[in-house]
RODO-2510 file (C-alpha; in nm, 4 decimals, decimal comma):
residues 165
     n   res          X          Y          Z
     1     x   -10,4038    13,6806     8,7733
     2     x   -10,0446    13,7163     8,8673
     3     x    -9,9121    13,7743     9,1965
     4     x    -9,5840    13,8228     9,3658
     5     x    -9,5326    13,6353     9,7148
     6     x    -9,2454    13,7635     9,8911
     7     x    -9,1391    13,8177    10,2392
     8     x    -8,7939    13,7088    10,4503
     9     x    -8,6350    13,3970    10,4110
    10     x    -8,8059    13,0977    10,6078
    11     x    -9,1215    13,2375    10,6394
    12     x    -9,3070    12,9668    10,4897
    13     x    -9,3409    13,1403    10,1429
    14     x    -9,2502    12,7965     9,9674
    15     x    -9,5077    12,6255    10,2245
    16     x    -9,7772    12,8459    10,1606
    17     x    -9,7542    12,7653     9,7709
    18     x    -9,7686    12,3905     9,8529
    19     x   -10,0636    12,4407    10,0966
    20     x   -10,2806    12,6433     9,8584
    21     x   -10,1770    12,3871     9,5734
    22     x   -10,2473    12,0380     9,6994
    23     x   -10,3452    12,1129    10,0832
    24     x   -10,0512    11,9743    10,1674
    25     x    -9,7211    12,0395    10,3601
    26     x    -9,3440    11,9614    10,3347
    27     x    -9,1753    11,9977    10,6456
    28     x    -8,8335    11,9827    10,4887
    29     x    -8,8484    12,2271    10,2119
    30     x    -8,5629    12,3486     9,9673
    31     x    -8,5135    12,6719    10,0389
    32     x    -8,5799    12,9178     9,7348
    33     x    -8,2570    13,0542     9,5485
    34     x    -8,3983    13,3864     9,3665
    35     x    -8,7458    13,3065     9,2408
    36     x    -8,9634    13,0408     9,1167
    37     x    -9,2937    13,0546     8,9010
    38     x    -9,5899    12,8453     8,9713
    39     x    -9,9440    12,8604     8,7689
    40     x   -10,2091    12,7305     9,0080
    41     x   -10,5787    12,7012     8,9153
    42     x   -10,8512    12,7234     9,1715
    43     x   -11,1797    12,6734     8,9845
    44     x   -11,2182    12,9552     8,7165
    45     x   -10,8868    13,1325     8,8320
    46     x   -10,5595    13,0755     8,6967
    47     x   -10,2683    13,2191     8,9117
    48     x    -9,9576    13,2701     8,8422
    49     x    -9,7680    13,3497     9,1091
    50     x    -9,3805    13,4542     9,1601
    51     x    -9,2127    13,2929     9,4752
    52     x    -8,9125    13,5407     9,5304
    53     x    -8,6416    13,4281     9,7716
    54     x    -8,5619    13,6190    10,0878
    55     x    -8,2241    13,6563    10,1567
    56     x    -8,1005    13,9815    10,1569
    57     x    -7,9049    13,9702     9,7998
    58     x    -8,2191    13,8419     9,6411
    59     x    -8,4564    14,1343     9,8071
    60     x    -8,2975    14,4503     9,5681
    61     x    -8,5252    14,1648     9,3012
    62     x    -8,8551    14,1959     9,4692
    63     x    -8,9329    14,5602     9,3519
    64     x    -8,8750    14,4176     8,9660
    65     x    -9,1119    14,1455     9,0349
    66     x    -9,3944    14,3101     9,1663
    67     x    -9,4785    14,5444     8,8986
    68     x    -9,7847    14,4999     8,7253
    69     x    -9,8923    14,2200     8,9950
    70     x   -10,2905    14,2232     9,0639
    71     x   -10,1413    14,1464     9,4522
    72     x    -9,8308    14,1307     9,6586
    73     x    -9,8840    13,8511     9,9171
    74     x    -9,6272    13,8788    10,2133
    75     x    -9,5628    13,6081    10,4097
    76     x    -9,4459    13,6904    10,7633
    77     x    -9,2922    13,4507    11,0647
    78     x    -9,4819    13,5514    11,3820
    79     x    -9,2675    13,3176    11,6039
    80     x    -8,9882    13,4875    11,4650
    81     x    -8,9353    13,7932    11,6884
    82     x    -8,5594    13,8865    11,5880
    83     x    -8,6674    13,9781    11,2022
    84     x    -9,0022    14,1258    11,2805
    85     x    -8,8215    14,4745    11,2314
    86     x    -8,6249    14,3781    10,9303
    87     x    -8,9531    14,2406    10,7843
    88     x    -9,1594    14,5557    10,8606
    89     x    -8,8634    14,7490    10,7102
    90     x    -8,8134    14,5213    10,4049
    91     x    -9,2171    14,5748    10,3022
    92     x    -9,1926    14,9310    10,4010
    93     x    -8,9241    14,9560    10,1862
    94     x    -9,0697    14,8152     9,8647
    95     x    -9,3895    14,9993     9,9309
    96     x    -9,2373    15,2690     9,8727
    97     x    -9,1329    15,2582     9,4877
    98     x    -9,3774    15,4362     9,3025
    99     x    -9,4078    15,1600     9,0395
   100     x    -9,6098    14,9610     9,2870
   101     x    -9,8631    15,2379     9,3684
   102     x   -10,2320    15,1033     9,4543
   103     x   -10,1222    14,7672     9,4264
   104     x   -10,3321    14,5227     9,6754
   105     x   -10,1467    14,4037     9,9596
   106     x   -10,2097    14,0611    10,1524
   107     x    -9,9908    14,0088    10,5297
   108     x    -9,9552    13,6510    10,6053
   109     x    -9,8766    13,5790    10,9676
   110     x    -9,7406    13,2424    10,9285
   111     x    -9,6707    12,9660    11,2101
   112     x    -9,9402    13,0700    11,4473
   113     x    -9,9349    12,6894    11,5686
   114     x    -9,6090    12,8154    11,7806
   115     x    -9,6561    12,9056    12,1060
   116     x    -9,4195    13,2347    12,0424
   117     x    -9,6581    13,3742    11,7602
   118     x    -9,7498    13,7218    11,8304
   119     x   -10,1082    13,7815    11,7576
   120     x   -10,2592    13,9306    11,4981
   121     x   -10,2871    14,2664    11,6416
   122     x    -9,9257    14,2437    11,7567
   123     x    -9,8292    14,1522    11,3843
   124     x    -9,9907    14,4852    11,2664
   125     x    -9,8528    14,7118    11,5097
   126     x    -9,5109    14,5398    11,4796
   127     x    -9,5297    14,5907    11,0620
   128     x    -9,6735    14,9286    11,1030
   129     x    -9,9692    14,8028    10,8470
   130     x   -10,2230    15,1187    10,9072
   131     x    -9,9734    15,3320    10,8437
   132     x    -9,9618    15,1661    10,4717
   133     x   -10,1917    15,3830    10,2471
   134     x   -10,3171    15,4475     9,8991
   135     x   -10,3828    15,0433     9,8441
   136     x   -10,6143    14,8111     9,9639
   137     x   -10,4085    14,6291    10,3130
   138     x   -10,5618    14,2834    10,4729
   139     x   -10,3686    14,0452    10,7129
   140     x   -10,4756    13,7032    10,7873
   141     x   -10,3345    13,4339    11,0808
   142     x   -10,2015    13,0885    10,9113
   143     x   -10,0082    12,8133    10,9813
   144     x    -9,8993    12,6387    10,7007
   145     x    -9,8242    12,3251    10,8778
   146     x   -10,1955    12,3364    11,0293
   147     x   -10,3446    12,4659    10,7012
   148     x   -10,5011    12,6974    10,9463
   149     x   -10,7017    12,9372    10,7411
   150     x   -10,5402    12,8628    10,4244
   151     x   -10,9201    12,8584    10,2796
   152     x   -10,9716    13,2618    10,3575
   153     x   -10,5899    13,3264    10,1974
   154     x   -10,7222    13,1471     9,8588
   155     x   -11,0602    13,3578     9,8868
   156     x   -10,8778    13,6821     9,8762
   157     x   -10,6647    13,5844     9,5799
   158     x   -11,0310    13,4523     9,4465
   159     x   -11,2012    13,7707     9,5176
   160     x   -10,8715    13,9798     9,3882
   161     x   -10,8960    13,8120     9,0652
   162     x   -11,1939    13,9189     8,9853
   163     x   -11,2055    14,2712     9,0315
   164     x   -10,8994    14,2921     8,8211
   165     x   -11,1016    14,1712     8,5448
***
């Protein structure tokens, strides 16, 4: 399975690769510059999954990326209330290519362990994620740091895998 995670710059994207992978996290991580590629394997499941950077100049990439993906997992910071809005209009954005029609979606909220984390409900008002149709939409709570229901996010990609095949 191959799947695109994506979402603004210090979100935890790089985090959230090293939690799934070993169950482990690096508080001081390098921050990605344009993409990386990781193969994971959870059981049966190989995933390969493209880590895209967020910084603006890197986002016009994301679209390219995601084509073909069985899932696009986006990663968002909850604590971050200043680029709520530019997330929600980043993933609106891309959403909106055709070439990524009907192409499973996955929210992260990341760093729920801070006290400033809007809840989950907040998180999907905030990114506007009923108003996303014509794919399959699901948002899960993490914290990285916490490996707070890091199991559930590497169920989905489980589950996703399969019904691809």
């Amino acid at each position: 399975m191959e799947i695109s995670l994506i979402g603004l710059q210090n979100a935890g994207k790089t985090s959230l690769v090293n939690a799934v992978a070993a169950g482990l996290d690096c508080e001081d991580m390098i921050p990605i510059v344009g993409f990386n590629m990781r193969k994971l394997t959870k059981g049966k499941v190989a995933i390969k999954l493209w880590v895209l950077g967020g910084q603006s100049r890197f986002r016009s990439m994301w679209e390219r990326y995601c084509r073909g993906v069985s899932a696009i997992v986006y990663v968002v910071d909850v604590a971050d209330h200043d680029n709520i809005y530019i997330s929600q209009r980043e993933l609106h954005y891309l959403l909106s290519k055709p070439t990524l029609s009907g192409i499973h979606l996955l929210v992260l909220g990341n760093k729920i362990d801070k006290v400033e984390a809007l809840s989950k409900k907040g998180l999907t008002y905030q990114m506007e994620l009923k108003s996303l149709t014509g794919r399959e939409v699901c948002c899960f709570m993490i914290s990285c740091k916490n490996l707070t229901n890091i199991d559930q996010v590497i169920n989905w990609l489980v589950k996703h895998s399969k019904s691809k095949s």
